[in-house]
C-alpha positions in Angstrom: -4.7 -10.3 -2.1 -5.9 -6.9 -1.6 -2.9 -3.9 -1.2 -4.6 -0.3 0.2 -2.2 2.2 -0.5 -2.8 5.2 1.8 -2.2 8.8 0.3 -2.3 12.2 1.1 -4.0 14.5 -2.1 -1.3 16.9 -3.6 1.5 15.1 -1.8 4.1 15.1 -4.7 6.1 12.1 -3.2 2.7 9.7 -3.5 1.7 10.5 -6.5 5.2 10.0 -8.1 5.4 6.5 -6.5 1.6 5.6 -7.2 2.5 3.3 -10.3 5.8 2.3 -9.6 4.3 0.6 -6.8 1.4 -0.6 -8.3 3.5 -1.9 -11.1 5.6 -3.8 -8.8 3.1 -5.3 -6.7 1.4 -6.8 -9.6 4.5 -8.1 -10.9 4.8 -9.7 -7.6 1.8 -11.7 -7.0 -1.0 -12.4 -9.0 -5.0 -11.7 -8.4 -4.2 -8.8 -7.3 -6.5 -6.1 -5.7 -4.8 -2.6 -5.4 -6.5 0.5 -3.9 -5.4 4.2 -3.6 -7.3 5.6 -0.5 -7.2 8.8 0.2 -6.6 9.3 4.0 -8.7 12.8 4.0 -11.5 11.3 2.6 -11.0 7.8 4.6 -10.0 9.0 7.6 -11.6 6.8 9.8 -10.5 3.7 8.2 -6.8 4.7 8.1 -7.0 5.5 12.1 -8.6 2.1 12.6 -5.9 0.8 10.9 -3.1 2.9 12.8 -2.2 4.8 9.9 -0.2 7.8 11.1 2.1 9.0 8.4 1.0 8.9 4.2 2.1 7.1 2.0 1.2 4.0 4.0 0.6 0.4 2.2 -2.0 -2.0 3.9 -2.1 -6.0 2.9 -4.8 -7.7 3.6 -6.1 -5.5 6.3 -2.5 -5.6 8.0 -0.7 -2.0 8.1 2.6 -3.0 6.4 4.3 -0.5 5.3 4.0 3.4 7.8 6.4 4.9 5.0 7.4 4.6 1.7 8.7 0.8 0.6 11.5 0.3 -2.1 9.7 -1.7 -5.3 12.1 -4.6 -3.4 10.7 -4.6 -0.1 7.4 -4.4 -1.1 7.3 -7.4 -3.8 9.3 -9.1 -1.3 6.3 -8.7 1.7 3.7 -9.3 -0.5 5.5 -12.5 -2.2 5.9 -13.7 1.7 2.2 -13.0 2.4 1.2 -15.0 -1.0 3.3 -18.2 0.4 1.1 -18.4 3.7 -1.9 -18.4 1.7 
């Protein structure tokens, strides 16, 4: 499972989350890919995907998350996601 997380540089509120998040997504599901993208230098890609606001969290390709999760809801979506597979 691949997990894009979508960040702006210098915004406090990303970097503070960055590995809480990380943390709990692995503790979620294994074999695990996780990626910090930085919209700025991605910006392309996060408009393809319809990111609009930062912190964003893409699974698999899917925009999930336009805003920042709790630790809960995100090892709950990706825990979901995991089960189709």
């Amino acid at each position: 499972m691949k997990v894009e997380l979508f960040y702006s540089p210098g915004c406090p509120e990303c970097a503070a989350a960055q590995a809480r998040l990380r943390s709990a997504a692995e503790e979620a599901v294994r074999d695990l890919e996780w990626r910090e993208v930085s919209a700025v230098e991605q910006i392309d890609r996060a408009v393809d995907l319809g990111v609009l606001t930062l912190p964003s969290i893409v699974i698999d390709g899917e925009l999930v998350f336009t805003s920042m999760p709790s630790l809960k809801d995100l090892r709950v979506a990706l825990r979901e996601r995991a089960g189709r597979k």
